[in-house]
C-alpha positions as CSV (number, residue, x, y, z in Angstrom):
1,X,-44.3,0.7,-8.2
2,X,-40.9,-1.0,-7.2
3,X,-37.6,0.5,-7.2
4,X,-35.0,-1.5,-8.7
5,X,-32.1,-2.8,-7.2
6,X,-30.0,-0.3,-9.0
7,X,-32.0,2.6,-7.4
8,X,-31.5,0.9,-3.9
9,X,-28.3,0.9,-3.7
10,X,-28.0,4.3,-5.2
11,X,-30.6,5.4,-2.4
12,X,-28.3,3.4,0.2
13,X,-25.3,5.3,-1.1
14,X,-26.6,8.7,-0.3
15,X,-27.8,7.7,2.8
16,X,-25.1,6.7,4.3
17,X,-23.0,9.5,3.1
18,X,-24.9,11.6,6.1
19,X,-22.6,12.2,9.3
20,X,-24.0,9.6,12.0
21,X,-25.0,7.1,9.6
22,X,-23.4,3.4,9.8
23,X,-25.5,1.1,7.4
24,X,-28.1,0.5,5.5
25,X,-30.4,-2.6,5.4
26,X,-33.7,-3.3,2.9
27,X,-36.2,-4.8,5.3
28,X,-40.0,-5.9,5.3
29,X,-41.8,-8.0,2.6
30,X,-38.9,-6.4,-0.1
31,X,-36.2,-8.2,1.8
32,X,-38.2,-11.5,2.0
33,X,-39.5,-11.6,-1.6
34,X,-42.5,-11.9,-1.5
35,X,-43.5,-7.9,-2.2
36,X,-46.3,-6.9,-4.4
37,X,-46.1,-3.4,-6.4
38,X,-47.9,-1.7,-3.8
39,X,-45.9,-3.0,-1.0
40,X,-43.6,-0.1,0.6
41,X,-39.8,-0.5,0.6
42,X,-38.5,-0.5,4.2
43,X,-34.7,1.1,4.6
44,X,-33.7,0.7,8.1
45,X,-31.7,3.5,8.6
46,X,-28.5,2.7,11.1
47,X,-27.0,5.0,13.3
48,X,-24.8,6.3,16.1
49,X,-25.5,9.8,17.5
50,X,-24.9,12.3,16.8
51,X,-27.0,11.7,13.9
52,X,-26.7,14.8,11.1
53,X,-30.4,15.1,10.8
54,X,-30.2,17.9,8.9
55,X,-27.6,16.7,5.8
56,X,-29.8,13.3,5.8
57,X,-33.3,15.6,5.8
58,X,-31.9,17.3,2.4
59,X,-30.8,13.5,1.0
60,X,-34.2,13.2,1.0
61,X,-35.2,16.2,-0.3
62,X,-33.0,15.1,-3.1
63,X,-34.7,12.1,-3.8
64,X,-38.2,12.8,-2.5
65,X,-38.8,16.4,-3.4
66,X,-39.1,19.4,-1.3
67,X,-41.4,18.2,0.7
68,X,-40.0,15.2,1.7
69,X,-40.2,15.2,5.7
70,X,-37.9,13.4,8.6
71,X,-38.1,13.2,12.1
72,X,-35.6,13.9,14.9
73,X,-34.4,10.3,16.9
74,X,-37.1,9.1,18.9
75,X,-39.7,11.0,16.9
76,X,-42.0,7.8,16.7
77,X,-41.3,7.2,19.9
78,X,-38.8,5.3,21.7
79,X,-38.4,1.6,20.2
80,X,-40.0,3.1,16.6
81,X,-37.1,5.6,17.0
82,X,-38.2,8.1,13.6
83,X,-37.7,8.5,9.8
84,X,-39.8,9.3,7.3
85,X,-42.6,8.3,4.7
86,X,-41.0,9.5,1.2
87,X,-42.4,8.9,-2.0
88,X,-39.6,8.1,-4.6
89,X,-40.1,7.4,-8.5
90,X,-43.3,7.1,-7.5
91,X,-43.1,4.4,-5.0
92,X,-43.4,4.5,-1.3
93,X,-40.1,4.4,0.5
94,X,-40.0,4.5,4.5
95,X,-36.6,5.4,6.2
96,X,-36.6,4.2,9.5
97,X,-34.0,4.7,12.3
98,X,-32.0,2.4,14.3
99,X,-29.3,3.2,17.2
100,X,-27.0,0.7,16.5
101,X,-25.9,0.7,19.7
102,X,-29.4,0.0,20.8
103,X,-29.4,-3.0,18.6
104,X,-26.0,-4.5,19.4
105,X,-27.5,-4.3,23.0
106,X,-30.6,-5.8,22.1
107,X,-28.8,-8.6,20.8
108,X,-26.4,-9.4,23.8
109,X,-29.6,-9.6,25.9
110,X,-31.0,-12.2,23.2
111,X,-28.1,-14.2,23.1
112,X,-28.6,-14.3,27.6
113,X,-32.3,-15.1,27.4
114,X,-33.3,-11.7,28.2
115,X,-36.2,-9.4,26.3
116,X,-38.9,-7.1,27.2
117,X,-42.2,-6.0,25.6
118,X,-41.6,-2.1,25.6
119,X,-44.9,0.1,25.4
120,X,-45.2,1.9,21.8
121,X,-48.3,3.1,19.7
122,X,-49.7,1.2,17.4
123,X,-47.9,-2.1,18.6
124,X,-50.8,-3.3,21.0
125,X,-48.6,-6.2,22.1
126,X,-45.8,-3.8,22.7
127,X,-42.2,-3.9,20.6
128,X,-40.0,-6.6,21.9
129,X,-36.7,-5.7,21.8
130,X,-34.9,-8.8,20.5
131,X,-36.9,-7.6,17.1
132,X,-33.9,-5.1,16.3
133,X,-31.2,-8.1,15.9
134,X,-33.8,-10.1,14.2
135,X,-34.2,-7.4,11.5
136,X,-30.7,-7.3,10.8
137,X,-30.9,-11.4,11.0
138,X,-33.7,-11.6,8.1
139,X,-32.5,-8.0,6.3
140,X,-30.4,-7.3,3.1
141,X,-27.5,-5.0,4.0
142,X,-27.2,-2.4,0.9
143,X,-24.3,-0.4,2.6
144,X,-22.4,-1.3,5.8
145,X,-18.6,0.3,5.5
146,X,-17.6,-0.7,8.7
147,X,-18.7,-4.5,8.6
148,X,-20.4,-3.9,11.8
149,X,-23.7,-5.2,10.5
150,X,-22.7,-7.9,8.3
151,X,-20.9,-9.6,11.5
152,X,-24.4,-9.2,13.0
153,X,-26.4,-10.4,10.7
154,X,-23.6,-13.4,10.6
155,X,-24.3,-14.3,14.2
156,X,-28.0,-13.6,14.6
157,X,-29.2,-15.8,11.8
158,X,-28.4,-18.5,14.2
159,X,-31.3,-18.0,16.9
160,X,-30.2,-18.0,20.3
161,X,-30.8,-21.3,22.2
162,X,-31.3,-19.1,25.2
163,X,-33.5,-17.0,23.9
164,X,-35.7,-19.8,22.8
165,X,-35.6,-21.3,25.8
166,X,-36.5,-18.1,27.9
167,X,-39.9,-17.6,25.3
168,X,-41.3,-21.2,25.6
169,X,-40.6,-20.9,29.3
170,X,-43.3,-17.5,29.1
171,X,-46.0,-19.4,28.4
172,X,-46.8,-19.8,31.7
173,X,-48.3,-16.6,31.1
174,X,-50.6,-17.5,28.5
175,X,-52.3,-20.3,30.7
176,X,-52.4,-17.6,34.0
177,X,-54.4,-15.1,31.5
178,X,-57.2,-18.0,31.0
179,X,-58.0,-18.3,34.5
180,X,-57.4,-14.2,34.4
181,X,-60.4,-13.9,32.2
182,X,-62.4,-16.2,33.2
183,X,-63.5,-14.2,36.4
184,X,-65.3,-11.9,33.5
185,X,-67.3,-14.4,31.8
186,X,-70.0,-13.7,34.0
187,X,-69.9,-10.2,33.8
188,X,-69.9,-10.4,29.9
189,X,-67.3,-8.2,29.5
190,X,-65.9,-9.4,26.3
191,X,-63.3,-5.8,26.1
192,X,-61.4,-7.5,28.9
193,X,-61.6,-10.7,27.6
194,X,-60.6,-9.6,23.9
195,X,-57.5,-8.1,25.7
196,X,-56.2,-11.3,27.2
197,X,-57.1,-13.4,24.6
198,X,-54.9,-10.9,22.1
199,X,-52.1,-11.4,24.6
200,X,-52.4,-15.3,25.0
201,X,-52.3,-15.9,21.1
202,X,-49.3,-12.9,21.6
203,X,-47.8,-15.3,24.2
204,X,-48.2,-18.2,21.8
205,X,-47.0,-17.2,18.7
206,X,-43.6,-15.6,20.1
207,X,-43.5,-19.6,22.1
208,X,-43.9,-21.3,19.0
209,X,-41.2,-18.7,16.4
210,X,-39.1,-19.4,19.4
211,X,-39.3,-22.9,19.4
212,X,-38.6,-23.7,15.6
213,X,-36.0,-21.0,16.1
214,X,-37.5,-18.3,13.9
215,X,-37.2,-14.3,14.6
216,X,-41.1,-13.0,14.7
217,X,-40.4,-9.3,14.7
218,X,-43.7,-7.7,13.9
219,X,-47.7,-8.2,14.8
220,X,-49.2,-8.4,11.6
221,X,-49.5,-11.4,10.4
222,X,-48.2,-13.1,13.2
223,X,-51.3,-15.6,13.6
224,X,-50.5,-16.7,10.2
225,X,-46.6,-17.0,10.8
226,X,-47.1,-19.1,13.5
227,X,-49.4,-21.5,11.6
228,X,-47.0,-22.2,8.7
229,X,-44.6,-23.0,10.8
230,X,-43.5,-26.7,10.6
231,X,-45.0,-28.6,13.3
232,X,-47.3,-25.9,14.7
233,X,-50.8,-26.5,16.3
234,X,-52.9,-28.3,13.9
235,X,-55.6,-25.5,12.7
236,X,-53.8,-22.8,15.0
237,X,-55.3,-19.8,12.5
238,X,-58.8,-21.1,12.3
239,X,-58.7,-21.8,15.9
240,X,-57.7,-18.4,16.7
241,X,-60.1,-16.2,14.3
242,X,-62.6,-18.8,16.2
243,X,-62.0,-17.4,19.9
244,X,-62.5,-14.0,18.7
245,X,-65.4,-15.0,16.9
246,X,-67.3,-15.7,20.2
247,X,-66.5,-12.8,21.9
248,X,-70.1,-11.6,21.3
249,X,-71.2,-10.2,25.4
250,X,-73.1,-14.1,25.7
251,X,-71.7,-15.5,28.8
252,X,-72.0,-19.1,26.8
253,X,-70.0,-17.7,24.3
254,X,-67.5,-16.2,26.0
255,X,-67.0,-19.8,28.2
256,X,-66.7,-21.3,24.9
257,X,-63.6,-18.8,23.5
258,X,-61.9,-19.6,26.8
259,X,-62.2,-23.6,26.2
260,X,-60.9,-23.1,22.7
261,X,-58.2,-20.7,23.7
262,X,-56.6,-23.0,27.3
263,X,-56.7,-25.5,24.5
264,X,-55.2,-24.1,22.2
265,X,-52.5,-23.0,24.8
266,X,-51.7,-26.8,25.7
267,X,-51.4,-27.8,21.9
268,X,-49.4,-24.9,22.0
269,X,-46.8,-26.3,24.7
270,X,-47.0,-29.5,23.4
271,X,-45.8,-27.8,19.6
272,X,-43.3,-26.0,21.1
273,X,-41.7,-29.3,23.5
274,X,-41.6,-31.5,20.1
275,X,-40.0,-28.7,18.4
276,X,-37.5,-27.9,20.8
277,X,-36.5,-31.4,21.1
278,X,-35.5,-31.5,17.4
C-alpha cells in the first residue's frame, strides 16, 4: 500500500511538531519515483539534541497504534543513528534519525574532499559519511521551518568537484587489493578473496558515481547504479556477477576472477578519466 501525498505531509506535520525536531524529508525509492506498492516509505527524521523522544514516541503511537516502537539516538548504531519500523494505513513507514548537525558536517567535509567509510551492521562496505548530504541532495523536504534543509539540498545537488576528485583518486586502492588477493589464490581461500573483490567493485562504483558526479548513498543496488551510468565500463554488471561467479575454492578459478576484476579496475579508471574530463 502507498500513502498519499496528503497523508505525508500530514505525517510530516506531526513529526515535526516534536521538541528537537528540524525537518522532514521523504527519501528512498518514494522520493525517486520509481516505488512499487510494497516498497517502504522512508521519512528521514532531522534533528538537534535534545531530541523529545518521548512526545515523538507517542506521534507515533498516534499514527501507528500502541505498539508502535522508537529508538533512543544512536539506537541503530552510530551513522544509522535510530527510529522506528511503523506500519501506517497499512503501509510500511520507517522514521529514521538524522543529527543535522552531523550532516551539515558531513557536508563541509564533502565539499573539502574529505569522507570516511565508518563501521555499521549490515553495511558490509561500511556507511560513508558524505551519504547524509546526499540524502538531503536526492530527498523531498515535506517540512523544513527553518529553511535549513532546503539551502542544503540547494547546494548539494551540485556535487562537489573535490569530492569527486578525492573518490577517483581512491582507486588506487582497488588495484592494491588485486595484488592483496592474489597471495590467496593458491591457498584457495576464496572467503578472503570474496572480501576484497566486494571492496574493489565497492572502490569502483563510489570512483565511477563520483566521476559522473552522482551521490551513491547506499549498497544495494549499487552494481547496477554504476552500470547505467552514462559512460560506465561496457558490461560492468555482467562483469561483476562474473568474478563472483568463479569464486568456487579452484585455484584456476580464482586466477580467473582476479584477471576479470584488475580488468575491470583499469576500464574502470579509464571510465572515470573520460568522465571527469567532460
Amino acid at each position: 500500500m502507498t500513502l498519499t501525498e496528503e497523508r505525508l505531509h500530514d505525517l510530516a506535520g506531526r513529526i515535526i511538531a516534536v521538541p528537537g525536531v528540524t525537518g522532514v524529508v521523504l527519501g528512498g525509492s518514494r522520493a525517486r519515483g520509481d516505488h512499487t506498492p510494497d516498497s517502504d516509505t522512508d521519512l528521514g527524521l532531522y534533528y538537534r539534541r535534545p531530541l523529545d523522544v518521548a512526545a515523538l514516541r507517542a506521534a507515533a503511537g498516534a499514527v501507528a497504534g500502541e505498539s508502535a516502537r522508537l529508538t533512543e539516538p544512536g539506537g541503530w548504531g552510530p551513522w544509522v543513528d535510530g527510529g522506528g519500523w511503523l506500519t501506517v494505513d497499512g503501509a510500511a513507514v520507517d522514521w529514521i534519525y538524522r543529527d543535522l548537525d552531523r550532516v551539515q558536517r558531513a557536508w563541509r567535509d564533502a565539499t573539502e574532499g574529505r569522507y570516511e567509510f565508518h563501521t555499521q551492521a549490515g553495511h558490509p562496505l561500511g556507511v560513508p559519511d558524505f551519504a547524509y548530504p546526499g540524502e538531503v541532495a536526492l530527498g523531498v523536504i515535506l517540512a523544513d521551518p527553518t529553511g535549513e534543509l532546503a539551502a542544503l539540498q540547494e547546494r548539494a545537488r551540485t556535487y562537489p568537484p573535490a569530492l569527486r576528485e578525492r573518490l577517483v583518486s581512491g582507486l588506487w586502492e582497488a588495484d592494491f587489493l588485486v595484488g592483496l588477493a592474489r597471495k590467496a589464490v593458491s591457498r584457495g581461500d576464496a572467503a578472503y578473496l570474496a572480501g576484497c573483490l566486494f571492496r574493489l567493485v565497492g572502490v569502483c562504483v563510489h570512483a565511477l558515481h563520483g566521476a559522473a558526479g552522482r551521490w551513491l548513498i547506499n549498497e544495494k543496488g549499487a552494481v547496477a547504479a554504476a552500470d547505467a551510468l552514462p559512460g560506465a565500463p561496457q558490461r560492468f554488471r555482467q562483469r561483476v556477477a562474473e568474478v563472483f561467479a568463479r569464486l568456487d575454492g579452484d585455484p584456476v578459478h580464482l586466477s580467473g576472477a582476479l584477471d576479470t576484476a584488475a580488468d575491470l579496475v583499469l576500464d574502470t579508471a579509464d571510465a572515470c578519466a573520460m568522465m571527469s574530463s567532460r
